[in-house]
C-alpha positions in Angstrom: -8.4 2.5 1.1 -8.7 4.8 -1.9 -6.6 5.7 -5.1 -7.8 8.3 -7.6 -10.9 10.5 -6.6 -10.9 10.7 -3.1 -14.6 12.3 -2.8 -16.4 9.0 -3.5 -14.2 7.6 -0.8 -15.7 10.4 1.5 -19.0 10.4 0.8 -19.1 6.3 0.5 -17.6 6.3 4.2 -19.2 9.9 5.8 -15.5 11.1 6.8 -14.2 14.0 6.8 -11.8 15.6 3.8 -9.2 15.6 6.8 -8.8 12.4 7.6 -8.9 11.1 4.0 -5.2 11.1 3.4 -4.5 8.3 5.9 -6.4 6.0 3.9 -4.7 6.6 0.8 -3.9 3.4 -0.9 0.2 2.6 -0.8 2.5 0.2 -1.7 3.7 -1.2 1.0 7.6 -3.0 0.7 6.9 -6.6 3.3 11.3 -6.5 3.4 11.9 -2.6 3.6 13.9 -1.4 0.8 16.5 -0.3 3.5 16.9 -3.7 5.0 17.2 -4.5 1.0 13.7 -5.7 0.1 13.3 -5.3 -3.8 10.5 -3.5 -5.7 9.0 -7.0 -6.9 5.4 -7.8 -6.8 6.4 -10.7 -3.8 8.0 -8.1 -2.0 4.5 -5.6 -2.6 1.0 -5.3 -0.8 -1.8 -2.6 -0.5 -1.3 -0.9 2.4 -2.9 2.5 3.8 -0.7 5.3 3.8 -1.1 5.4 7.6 -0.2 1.9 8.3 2.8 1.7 5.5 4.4 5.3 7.3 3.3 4.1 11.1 5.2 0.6 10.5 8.4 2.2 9.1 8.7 4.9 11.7 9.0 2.4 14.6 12.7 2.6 15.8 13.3 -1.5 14.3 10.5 -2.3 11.9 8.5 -5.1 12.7 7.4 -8.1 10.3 4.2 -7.9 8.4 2.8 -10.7 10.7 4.0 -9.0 14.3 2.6 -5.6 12.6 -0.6 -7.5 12.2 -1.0 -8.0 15.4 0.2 -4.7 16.7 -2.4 -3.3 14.4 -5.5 -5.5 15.4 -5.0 -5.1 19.1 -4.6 -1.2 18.5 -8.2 -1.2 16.6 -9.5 -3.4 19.2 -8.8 -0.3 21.9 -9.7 1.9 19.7 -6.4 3.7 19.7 -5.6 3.7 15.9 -7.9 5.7 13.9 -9.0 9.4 14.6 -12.5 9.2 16.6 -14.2 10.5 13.3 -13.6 7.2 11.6 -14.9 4.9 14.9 -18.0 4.1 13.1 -16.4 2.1 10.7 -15.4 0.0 12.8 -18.8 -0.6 14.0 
């Protein structure tokens, strides 16, 4: 993730100025504001801004730990980040 200039993020990480936005660092709410989750550092982590919109667009939004999950067996298949950013995963 990145916050501030994200050029060093692309040139640390060879990606392209496309695809930088989806790893812009986010705060991420564990119990969604909607569901009545507080903005309090318990209720807070660092989240990409790709995994902190993906989560809360899912029609019932999962807990962090099932989203976990959901997210490592995505990676695993390749299926969640643009094939530009496959060799960090490498």
């Amino acid at each position: 993730m990145w916050d501030g200039d994200p050029t060093l993020f692309s040139e640390r990480y060879h990606l392209p100025v496309r695809s930088l936005n989806r790893f812009r660092c986010t705060a991420e709410h564990l119990k969604p504001r909607m569901d009545g989750g507080e903005d309090r550092p318990e209720n807070l982590v660092a989240a990409c801004k790709f995994c902190n919109q993906t989560r809360h667009r899912m029609g019932k939004v999962l807990s962090p730990a099932t989203y976990q999950r959901h997210v490592r067996n995505r990676i695993t298949a390749w299926k969640w980040h643009p094939l530009a950013c496959h060799h960090l995963l490498k």
